[in-house]
C-alpha positions as CSV (number, residue, x, y, z in Angstrom):
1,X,-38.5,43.6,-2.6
2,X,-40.6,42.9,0.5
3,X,-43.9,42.6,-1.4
4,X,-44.2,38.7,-1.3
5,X,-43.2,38.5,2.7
6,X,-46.0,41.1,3.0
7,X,-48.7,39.4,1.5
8,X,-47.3,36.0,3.4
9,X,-47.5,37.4,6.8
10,X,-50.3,38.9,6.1
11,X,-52.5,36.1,5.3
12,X,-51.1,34.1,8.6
13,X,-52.8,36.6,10.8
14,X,-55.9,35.5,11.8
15,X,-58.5,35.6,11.0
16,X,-57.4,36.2,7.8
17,X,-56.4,39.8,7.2
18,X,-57.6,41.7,4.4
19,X,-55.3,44.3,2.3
20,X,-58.2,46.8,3.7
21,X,-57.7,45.9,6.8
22,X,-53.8,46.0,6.9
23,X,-54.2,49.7,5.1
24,X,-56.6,50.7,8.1
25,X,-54.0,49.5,10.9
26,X,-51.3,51.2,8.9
27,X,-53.3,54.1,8.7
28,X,-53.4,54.1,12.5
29,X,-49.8,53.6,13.3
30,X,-49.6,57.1,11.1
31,X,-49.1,56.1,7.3
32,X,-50.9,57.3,4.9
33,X,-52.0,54.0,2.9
34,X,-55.0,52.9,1.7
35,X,-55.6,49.1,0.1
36,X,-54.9,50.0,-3.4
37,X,-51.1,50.9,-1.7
38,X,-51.2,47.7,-0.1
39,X,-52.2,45.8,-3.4
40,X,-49.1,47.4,-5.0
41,X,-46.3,47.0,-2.3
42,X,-47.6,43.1,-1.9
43,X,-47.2,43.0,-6.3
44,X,-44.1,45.1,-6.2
45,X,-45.4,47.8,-8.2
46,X,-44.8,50.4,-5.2
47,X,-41.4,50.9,-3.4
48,X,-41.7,50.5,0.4
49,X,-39.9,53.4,2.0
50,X,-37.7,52.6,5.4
51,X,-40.6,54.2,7.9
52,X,-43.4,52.4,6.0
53,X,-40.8,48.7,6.4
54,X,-40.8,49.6,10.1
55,X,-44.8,50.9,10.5
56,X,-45.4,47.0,8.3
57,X,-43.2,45.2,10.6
58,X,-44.8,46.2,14.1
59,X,-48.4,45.6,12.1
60,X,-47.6,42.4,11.4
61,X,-45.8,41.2,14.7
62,X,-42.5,40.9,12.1
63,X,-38.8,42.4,12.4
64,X,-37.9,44.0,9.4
65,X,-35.4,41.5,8.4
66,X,-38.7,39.2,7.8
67,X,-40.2,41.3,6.0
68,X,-36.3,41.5,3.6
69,X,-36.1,38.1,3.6
């Protein structure tokens, strides 16, 4: 649902952020992600649970109605 906003925002932090990289500051805000998570939440293969839409929102400087959008 909020794969495609994810990979957007994403990619407009610069420099450009990797799915690696995004996994790493998810891992420090206390999820446990790596980039093959990342690779399926941004393909919607993976369902993004409520904590993980919050710890994704604060990584990415988004509310979590951008990220549902």
């Amino acid at each position: 649902m909020c794969g495609r906003n994810v990979a957007r925002l994403r990619k407009a932090m610069g420099p450009k952020m990797s799915q690696r990289a995004l996994a790493d500051l998810l891992q420090l805000a206390g999820l446990d992600v790596d980039k093959n998570a990342v690779q399926r939440i941004e393909s919607g293969q993976r369902f993004v649970t409520d904590i993980e839409l919050k710890a994704l929102a604060q990584v990415l400087n988004a509310t979590v109605s951008d990220l549902l959008e």
